[in-house]
SERO-4910 file (N, C-alpha, C, O; in steps of 0.05 Angstrom, whole numbers):
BEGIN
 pado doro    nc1    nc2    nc3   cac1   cac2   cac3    cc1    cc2    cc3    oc1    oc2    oc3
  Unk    A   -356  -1081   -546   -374  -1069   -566   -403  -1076   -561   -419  -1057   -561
  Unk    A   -412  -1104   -555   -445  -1108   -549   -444  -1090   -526   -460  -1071   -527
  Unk    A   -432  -1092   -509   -437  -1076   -477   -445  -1038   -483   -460  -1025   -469
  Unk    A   -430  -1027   -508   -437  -1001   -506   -458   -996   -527   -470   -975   -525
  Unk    A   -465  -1015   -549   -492  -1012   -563   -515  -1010   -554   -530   -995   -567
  Unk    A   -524  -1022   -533   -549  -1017   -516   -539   -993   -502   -556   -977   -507
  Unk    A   -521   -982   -489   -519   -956   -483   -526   -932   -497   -539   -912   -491
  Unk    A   -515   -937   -513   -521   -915   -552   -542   -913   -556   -552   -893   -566
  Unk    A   -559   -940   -547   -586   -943   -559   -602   -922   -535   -616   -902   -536
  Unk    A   -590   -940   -513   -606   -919   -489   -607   -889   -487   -625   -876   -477
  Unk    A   -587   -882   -498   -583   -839   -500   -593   -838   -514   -613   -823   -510
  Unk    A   -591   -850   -548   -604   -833   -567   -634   -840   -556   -649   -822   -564
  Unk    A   -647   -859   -542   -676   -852   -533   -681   -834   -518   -703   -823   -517
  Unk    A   -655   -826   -499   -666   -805   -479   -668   -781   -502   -669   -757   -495
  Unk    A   -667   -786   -516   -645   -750   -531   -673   -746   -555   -681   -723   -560
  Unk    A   -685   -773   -570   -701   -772   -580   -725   -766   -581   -737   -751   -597
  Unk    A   -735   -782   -560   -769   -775   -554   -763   -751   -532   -742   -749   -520
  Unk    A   -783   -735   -529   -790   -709   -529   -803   -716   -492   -796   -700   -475
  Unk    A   -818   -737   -484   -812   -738   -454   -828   -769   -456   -852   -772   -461
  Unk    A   -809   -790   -451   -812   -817   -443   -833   -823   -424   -838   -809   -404
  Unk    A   -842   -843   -431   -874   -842   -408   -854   -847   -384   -853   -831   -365
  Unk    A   -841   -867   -386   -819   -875   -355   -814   -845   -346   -822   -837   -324
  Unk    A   -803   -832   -361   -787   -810   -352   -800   -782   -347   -791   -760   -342
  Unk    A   -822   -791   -349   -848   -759   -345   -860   -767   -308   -872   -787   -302
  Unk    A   -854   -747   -293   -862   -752   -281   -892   -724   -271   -886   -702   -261
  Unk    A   -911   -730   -274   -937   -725   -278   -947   -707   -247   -947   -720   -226
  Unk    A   -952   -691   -245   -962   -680   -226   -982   -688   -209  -1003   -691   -221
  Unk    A   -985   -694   -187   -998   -708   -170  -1023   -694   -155  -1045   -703   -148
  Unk    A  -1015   -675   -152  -1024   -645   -121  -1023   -614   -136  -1006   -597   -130
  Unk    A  -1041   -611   -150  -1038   -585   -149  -1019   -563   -136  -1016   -563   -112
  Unk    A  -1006   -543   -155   -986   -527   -142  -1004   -510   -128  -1026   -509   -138
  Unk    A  -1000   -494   -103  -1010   -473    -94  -1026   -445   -120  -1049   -436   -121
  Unk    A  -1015   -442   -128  -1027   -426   -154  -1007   -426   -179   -983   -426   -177
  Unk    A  -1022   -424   -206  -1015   -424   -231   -993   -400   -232   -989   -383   -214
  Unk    A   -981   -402   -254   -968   -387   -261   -988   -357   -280  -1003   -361   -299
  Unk    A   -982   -332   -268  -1006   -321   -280   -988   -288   -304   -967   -275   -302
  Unk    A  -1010   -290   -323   -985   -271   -338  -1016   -246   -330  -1039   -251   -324
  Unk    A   -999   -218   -334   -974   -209   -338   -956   -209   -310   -934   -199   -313
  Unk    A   -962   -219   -284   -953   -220   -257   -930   -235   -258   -909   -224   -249
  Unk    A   -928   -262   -271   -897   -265   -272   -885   -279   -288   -879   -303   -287
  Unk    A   -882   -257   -311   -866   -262   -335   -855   -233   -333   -862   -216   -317
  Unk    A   -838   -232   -352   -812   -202   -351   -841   -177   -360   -863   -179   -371
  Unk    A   -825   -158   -351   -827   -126   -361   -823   -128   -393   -837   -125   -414
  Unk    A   -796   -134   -386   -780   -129   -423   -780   -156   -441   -793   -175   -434
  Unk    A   -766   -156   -463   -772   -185   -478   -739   -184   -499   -720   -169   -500
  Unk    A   -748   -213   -512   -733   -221   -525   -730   -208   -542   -751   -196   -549
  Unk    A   -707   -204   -558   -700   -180   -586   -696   -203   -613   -676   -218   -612
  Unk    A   -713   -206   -633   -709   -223   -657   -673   -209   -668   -671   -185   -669
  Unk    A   -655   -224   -673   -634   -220   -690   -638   -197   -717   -631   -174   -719
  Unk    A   -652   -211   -733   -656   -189   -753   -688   -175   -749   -700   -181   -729
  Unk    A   -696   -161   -763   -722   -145   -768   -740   -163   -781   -737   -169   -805
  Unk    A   -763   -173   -765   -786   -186   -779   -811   -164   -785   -818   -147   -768
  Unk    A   -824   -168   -812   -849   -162   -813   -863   -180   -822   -853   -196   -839
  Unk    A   -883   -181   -815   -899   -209   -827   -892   -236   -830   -901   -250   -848
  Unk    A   -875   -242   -811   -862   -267   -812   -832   -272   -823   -816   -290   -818
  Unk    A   -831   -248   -842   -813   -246   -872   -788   -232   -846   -795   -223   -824
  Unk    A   -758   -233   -856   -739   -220   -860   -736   -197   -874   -727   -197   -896
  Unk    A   -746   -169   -859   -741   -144   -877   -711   -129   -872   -692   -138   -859
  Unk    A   -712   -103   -885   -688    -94   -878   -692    -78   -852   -714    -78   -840
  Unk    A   -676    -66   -844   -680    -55   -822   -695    -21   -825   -696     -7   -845
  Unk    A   -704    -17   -802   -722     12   -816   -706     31   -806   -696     46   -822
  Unk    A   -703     33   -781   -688     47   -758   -662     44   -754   -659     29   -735
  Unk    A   -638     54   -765   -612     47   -763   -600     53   -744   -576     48   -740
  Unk    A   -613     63   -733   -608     78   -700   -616     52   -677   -607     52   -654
  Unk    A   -631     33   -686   -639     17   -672   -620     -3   -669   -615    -16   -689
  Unk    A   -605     -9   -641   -584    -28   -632   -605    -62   -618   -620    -61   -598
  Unk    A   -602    -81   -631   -613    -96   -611   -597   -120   -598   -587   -141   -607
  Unk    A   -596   -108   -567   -573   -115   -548   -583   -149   -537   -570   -170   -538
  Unk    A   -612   -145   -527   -614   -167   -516   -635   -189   -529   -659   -192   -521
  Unk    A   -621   -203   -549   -621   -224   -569   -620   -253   -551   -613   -255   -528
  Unk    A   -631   -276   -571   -629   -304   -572   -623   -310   -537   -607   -321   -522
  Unk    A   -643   -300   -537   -660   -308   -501   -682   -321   -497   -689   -328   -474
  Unk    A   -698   -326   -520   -724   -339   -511   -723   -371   -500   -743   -385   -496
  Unk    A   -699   -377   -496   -692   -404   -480   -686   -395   -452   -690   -412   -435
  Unk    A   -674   -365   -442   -664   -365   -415   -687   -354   -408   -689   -354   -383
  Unk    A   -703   -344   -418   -731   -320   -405   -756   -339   -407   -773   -332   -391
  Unk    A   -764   -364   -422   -785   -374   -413   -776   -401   -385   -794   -411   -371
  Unk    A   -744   -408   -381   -741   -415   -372   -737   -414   -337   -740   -428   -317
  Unk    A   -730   -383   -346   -730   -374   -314   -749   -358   -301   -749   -351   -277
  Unk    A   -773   -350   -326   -799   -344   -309   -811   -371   -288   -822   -368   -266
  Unk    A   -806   -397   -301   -809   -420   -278   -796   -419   -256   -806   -426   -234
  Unk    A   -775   -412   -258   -750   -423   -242   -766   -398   -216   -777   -406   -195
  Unk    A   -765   -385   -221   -782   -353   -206   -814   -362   -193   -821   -359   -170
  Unk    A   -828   -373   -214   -855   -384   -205   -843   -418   -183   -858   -433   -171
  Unk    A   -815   -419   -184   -826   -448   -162   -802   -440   -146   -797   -455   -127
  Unk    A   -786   -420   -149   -761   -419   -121   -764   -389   -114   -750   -384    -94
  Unk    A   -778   -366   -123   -771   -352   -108   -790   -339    -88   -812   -351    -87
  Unk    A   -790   -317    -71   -817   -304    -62   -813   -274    -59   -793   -262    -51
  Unk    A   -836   -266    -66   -836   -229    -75   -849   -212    -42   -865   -224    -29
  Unk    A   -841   -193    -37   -844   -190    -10   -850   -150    -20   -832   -133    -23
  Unk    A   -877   -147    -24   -870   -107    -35   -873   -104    -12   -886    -84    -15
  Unk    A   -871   -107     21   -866    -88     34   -847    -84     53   -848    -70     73
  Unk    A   -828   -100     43   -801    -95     58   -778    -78     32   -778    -77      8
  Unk    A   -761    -68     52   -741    -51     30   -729    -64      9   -714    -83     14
  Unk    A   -734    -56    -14   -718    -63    -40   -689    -70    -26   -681    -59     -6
  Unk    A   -672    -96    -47   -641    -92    -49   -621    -80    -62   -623    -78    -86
  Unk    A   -598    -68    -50   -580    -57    -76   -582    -73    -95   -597    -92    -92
  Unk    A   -568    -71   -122   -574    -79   -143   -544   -108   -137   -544   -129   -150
  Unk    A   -532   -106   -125   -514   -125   -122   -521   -156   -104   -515   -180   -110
  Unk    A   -537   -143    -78   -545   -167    -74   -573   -176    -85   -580   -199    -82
  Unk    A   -589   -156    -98   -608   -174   -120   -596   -187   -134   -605   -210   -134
  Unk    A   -572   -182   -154   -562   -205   -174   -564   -226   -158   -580   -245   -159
  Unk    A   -544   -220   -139   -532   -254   -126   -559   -264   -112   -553   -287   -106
  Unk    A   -577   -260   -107   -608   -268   -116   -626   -282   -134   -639   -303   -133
  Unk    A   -623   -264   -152   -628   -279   -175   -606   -297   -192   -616   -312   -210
  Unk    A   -583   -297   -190   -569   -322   -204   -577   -341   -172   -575   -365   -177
  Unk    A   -584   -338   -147   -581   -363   -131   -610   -374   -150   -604   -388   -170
  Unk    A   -630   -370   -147   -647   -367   -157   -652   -386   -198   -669   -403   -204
  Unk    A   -638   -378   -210   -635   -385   -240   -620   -411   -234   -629   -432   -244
  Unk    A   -598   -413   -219   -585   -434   -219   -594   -462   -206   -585   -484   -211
  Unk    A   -616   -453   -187   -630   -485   -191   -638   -494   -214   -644   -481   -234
  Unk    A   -641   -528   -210   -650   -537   -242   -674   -533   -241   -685   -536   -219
  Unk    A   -688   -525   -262   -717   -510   -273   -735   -545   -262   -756   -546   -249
  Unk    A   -722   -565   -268   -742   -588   -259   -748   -599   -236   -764   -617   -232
  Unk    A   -731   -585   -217   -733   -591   -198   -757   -586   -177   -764   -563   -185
  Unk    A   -771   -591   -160   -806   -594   -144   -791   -568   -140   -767   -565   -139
  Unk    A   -818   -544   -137   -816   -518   -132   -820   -523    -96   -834   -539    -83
  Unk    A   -794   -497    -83   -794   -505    -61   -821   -495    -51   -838   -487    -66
  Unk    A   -827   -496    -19   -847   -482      3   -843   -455      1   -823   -446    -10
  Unk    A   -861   -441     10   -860   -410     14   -834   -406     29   -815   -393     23
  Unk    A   -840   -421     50   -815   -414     75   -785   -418     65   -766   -408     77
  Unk    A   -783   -427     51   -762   -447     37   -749   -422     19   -724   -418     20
  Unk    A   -769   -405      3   -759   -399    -25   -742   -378    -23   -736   -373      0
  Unk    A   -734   -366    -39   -709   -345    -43   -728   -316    -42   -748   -320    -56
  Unk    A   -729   -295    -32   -732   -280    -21   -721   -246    -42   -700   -233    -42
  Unk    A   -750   -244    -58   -742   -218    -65   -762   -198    -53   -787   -202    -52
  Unk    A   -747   -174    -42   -769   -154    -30   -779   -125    -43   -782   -126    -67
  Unk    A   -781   -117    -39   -786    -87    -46   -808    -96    -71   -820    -75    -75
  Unk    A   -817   -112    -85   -839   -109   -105   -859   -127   -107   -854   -142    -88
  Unk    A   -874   -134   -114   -900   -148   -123   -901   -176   -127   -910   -197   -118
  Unk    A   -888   -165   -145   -884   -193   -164   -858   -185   -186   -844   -166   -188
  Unk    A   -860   -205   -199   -830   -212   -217   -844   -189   -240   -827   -174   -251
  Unk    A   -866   -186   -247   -858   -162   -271   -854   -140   -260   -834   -127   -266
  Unk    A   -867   -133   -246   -862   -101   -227   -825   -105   -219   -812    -84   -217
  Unk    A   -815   -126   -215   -783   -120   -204   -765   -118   -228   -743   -107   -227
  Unk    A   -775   -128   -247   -759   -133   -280   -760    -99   -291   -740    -86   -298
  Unk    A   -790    -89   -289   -794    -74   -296   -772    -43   -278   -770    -20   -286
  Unk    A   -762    -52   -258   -758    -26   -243   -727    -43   -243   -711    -29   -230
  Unk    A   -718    -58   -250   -693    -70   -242   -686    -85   -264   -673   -106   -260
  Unk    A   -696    -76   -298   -687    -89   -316   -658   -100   -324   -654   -122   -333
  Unk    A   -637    -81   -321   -614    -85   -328   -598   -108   -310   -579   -119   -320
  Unk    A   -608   -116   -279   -606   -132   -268   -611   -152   -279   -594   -166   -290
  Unk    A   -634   -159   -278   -648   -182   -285   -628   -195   -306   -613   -214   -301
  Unk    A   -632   -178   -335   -623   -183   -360   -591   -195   -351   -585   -218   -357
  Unk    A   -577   -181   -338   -548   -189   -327   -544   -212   -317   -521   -220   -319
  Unk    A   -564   -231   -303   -563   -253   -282   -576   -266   -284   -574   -283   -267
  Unk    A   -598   -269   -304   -616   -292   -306   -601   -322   -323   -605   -346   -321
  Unk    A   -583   -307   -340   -572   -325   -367   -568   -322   -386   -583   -313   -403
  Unk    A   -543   -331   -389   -528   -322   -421   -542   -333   -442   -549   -356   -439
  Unk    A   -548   -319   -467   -563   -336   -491   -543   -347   -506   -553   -357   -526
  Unk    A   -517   -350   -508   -500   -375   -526   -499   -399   -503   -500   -421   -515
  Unk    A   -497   -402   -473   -503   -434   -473   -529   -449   -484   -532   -474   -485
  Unk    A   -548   -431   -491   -564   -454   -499   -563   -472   -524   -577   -491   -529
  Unk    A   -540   -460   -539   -534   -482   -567   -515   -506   -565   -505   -521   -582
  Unk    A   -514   -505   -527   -499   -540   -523   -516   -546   -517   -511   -568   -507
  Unk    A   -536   -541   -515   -560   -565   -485   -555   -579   -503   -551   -576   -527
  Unk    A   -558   -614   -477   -563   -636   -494   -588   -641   -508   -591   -656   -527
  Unk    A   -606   -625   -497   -636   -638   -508   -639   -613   -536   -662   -609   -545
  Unk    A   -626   -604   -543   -624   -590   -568   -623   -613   -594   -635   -606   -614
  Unk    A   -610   -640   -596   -609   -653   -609   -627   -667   -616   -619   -682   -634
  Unk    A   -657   -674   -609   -671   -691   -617   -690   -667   -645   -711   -675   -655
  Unk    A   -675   -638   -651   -689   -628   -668   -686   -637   -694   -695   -625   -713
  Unk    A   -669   -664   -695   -663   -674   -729   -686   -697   -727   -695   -707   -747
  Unk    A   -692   -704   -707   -704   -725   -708   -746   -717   -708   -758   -699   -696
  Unk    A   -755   -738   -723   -786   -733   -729   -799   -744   -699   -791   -760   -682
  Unk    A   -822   -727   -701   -838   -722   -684   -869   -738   -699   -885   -731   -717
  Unk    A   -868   -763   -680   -893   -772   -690   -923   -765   -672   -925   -755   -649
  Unk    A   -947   -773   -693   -958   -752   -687   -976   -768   -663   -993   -754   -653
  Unk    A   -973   -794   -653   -980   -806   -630   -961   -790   -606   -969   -793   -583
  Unk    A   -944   -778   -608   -928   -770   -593   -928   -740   -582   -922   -730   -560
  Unk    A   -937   -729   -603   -954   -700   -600   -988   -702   -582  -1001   -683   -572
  Unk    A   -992   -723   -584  -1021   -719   -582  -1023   -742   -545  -1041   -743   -529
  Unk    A   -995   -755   -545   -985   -756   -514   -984   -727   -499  -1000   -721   -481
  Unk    A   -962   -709   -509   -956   -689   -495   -977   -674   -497   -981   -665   -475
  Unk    A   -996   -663   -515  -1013   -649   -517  -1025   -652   -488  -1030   -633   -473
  Unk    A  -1031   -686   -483  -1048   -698   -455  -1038   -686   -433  -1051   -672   -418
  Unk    A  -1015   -691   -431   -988   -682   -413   -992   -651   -404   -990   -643   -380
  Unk    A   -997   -637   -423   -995   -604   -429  -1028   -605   -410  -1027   -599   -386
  Unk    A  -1049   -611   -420  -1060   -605   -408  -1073   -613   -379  -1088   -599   -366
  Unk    A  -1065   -634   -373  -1057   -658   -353  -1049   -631   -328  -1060   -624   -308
  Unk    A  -1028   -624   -339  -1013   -607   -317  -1020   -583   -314  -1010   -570   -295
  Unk    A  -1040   -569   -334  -1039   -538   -321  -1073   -546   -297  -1080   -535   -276
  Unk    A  -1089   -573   -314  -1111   -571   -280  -1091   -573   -254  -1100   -569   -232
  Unk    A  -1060   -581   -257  -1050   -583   -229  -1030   -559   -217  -1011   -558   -201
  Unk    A  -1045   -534   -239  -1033   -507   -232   -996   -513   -252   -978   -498   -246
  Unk    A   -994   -522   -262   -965   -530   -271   -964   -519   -304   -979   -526   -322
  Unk    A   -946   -504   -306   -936   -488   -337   -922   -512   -341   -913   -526   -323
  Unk    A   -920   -516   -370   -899   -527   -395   -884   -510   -405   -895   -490   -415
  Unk    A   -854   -513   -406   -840   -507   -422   -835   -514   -452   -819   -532   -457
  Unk    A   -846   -504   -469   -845   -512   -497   -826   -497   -525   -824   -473   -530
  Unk    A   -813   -521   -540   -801   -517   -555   -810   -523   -584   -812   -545   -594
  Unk    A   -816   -495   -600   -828   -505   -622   -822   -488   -644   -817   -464   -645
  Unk    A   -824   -506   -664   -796   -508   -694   -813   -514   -710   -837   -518   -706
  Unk    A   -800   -515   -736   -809   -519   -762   -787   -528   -773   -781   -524   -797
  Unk    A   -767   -548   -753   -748   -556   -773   -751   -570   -800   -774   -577   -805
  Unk    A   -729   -576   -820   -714   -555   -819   -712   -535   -827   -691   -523   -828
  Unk    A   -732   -525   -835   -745   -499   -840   -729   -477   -812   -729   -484   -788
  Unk    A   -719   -454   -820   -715   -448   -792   -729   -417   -788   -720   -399   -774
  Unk    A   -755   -415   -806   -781   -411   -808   -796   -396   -782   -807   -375   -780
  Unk    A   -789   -419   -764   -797   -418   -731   -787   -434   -710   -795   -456   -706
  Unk    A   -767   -419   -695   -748   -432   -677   -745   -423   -654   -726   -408   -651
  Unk    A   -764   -428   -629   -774   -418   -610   -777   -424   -588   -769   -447   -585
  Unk    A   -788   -412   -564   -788   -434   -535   -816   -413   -517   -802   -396   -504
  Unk    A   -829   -411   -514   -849   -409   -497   -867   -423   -470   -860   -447   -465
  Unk    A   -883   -414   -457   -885   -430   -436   -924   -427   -438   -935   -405   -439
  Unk    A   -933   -443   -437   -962   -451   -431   -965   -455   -404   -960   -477   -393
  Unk    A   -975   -429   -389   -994   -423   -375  -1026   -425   -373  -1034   -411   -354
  Unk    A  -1042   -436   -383  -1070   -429   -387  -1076   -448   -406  -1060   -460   -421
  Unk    A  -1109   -450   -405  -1120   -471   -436  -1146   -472   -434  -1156   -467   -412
  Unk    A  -1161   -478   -454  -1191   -484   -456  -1186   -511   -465  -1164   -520   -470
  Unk    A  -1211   -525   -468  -1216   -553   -489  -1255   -545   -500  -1276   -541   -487
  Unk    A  -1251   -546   -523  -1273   -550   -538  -1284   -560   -551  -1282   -579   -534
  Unk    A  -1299   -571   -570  -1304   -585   -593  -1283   -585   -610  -1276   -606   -619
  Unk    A  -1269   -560   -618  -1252   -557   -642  -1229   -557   -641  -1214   -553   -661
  Unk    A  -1213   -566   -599  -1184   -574   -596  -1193   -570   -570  -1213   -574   -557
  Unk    A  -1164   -560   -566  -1145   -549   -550  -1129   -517   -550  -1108   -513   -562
  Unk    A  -1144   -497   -534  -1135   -470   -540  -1112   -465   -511  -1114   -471   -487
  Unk    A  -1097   -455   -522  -1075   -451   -497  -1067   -422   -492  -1055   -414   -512
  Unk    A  -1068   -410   -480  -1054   -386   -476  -1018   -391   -472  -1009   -403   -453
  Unk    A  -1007   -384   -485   -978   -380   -471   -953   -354   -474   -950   -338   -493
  Unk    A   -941   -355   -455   -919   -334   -450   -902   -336   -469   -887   -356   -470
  Unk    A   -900   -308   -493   -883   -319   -520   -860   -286   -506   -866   -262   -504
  Unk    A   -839   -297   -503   -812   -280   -492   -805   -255   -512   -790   -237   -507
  Unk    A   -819   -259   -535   -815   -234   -556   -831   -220   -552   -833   -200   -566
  Unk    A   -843   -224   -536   -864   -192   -528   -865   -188   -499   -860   -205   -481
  Unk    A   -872   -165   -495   -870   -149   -469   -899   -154   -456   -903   -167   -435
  Unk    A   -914   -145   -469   -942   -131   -468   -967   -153   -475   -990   -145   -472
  Unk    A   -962   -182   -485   -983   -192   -498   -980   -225   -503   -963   -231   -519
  Unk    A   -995   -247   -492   -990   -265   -494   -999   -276   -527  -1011   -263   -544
  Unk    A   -987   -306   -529  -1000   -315   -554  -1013   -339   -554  -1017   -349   -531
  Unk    A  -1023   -355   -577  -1040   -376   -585  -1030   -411   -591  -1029   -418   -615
  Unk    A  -1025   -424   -575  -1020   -446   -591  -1047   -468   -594  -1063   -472   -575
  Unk    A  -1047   -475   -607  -1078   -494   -606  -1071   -520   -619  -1058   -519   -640
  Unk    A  -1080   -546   -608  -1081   -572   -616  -1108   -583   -625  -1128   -589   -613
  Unk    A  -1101   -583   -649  -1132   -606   -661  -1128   -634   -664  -1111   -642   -680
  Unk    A  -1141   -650   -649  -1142   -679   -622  -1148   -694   -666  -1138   -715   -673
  Unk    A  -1159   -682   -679  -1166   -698   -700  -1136   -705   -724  -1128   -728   -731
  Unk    A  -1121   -674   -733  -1107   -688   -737  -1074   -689   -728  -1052   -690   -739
  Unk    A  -1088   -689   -694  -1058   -698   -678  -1042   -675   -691  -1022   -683   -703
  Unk    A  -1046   -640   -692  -1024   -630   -699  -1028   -601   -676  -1049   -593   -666
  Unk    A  -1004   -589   -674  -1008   -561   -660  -1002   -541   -684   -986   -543   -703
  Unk    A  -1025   -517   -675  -1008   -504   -692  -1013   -473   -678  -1033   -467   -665
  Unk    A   -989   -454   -682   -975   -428   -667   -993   -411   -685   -997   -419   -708
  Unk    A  -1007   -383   -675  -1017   -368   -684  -1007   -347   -697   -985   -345   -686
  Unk    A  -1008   -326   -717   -993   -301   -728   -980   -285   -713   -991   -270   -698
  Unk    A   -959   -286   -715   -939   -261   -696   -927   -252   -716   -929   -262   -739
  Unk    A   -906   -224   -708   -892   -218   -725   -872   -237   -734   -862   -227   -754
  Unk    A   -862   -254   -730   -839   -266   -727   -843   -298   -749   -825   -312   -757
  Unk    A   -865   -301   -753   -885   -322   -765   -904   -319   -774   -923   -307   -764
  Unk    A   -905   -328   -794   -936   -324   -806   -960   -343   -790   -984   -341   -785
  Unk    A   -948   -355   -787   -968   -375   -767   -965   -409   -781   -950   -416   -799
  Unk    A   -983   -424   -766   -989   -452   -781   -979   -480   -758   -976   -480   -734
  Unk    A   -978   -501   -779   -971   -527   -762   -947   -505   -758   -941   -483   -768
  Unk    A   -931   -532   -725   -908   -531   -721   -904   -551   -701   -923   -556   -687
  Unk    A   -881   -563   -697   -869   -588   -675   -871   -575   -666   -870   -551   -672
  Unk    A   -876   -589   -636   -872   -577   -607   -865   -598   -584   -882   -615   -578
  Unk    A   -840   -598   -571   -833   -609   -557   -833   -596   -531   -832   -571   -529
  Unk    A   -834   -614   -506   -828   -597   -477   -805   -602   -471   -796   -625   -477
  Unk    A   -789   -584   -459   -766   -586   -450   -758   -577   -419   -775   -576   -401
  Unk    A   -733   -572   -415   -730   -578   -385   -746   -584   -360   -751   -570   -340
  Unk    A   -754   -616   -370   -761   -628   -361   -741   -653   -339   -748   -670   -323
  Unk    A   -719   -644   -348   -691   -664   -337   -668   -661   -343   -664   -637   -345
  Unk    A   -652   -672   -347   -624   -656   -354   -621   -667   -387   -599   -661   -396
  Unk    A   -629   -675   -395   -626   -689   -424   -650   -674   -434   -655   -683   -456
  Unk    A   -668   -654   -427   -678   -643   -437   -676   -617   -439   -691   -604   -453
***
């Protein structure tokens, strides 16, 4: 029994804090280039479950309206990385059938997202387009088929530290972190809630940022839209982030944790 209590103690820390100074490992060398939107994030986007307007739960307007590809904004901000560090876009060699693109892109999704993005020479090899929106956009139903199912993400282990509080020394670490890493060309994967409010329950990726007198302005890739990035901003005064108006939210504070950062995350 003493022998597995310090163990207990040890997971629920991995599982708790949001990224352990031990366990962050910090970018050193600039990546070759940032991750840049709209070049490579999807064509298409995440579908909300029910009908939002104004933040609110309405009824539906359009009964004709089916929405197929739902509770993805964990596999689509996840594998726009996975794309920005393993694969490479080639528009002038011939496109693939649509069969060996899948088996492409699942080689591709199935590395772990934390793992050092490989060399050019190295990376997985898509041809015929541009970049990852131009191939989503002309090869959507692929994509959507092979990137990732949206029910494994309600086992990840790092789903559990959402009962647990978020102090605000701890936000205002990662905040450092967040911006620490995009001078070294490096996106965050971010997870951010209003538990238990379930208000706002979400995952986006920060690409981009300013610093001013009045915070921290971030641009990031929000998976519910096709066409348009959004706002998260940190004020350094009182240690809080807060997500800008979408349909989906009215806006305001909200936790924000980074994730797949490791396998416990």
């Amino acid at each position: 029994m003493f022998i597995r209590v310090p163990l207990l103690i040890a997971l629920l820390a991995l599982l708790v804090f949001p990224c352990p100074a031990w366990a962050y490992d910090a970018p050193t060398v600039p990546a070759p280039a940032p991750l840049k939107y709209p070049d490579d994030t999807y064509a298409f986007k995440n579908e909300t479950v029910w009908n939002y307007v104004g933040g609110s739960v309405q009824p539906e307007q359009d009964k004709n309206h089916v929405r197929e590809y739902t509770r993805r904004c964990f596999v689509l901000s996840r594998s726009i990385v996975q794309f920005w560090k393993f694969a490479r876009f080639e528009p002038d060699a011939k496109p693939l059938p649509a069969d060996e693109l899948a088996r492409r892109i699942r080689q591709i999704c199935e590395r772990s997202v934390w793992l050092p993005a490989l060399a050019p020479k190295d990376r997985i090899v898509i041809p015929g387009y541009h970049n990852l929106h131009e191939a989503s956009d002309k090869m959507r139903y692929v994509f959507q088929a092979n990137i990732g199912r949206g029910w494994p993400i309600y086992f990840r282990p790092g789903n559990m530290p959402i009962a647990f509080w978020v102090t605000r020394a701890l936000e205002d670490r990662l905040n450092g972190e967040i911006f620490h890493d995009l001078q070294m060309n490096t996106p965050t994967i971010l997870w951010v809630y209003r538990f238990p409010s379930l208000k706002m329950n979400h995952v986006v990726v920060v690409y981009s940022g300013s610093h001013d007198s009045s915070g921290y302005h971030y641009h990031v890739y929000d998976p519910n839209y096709r066409d348009r990035f959004s706002h998260l901003d940190y004020d350094p005064k009182t240690r809080t982030f807060r997500y800008q108006e979408v349909y989906f939210f009215k806006g305001g504070p909200v936790t924000v944790r980074s994730i797949y950062r490791g396998l416990l995350q």
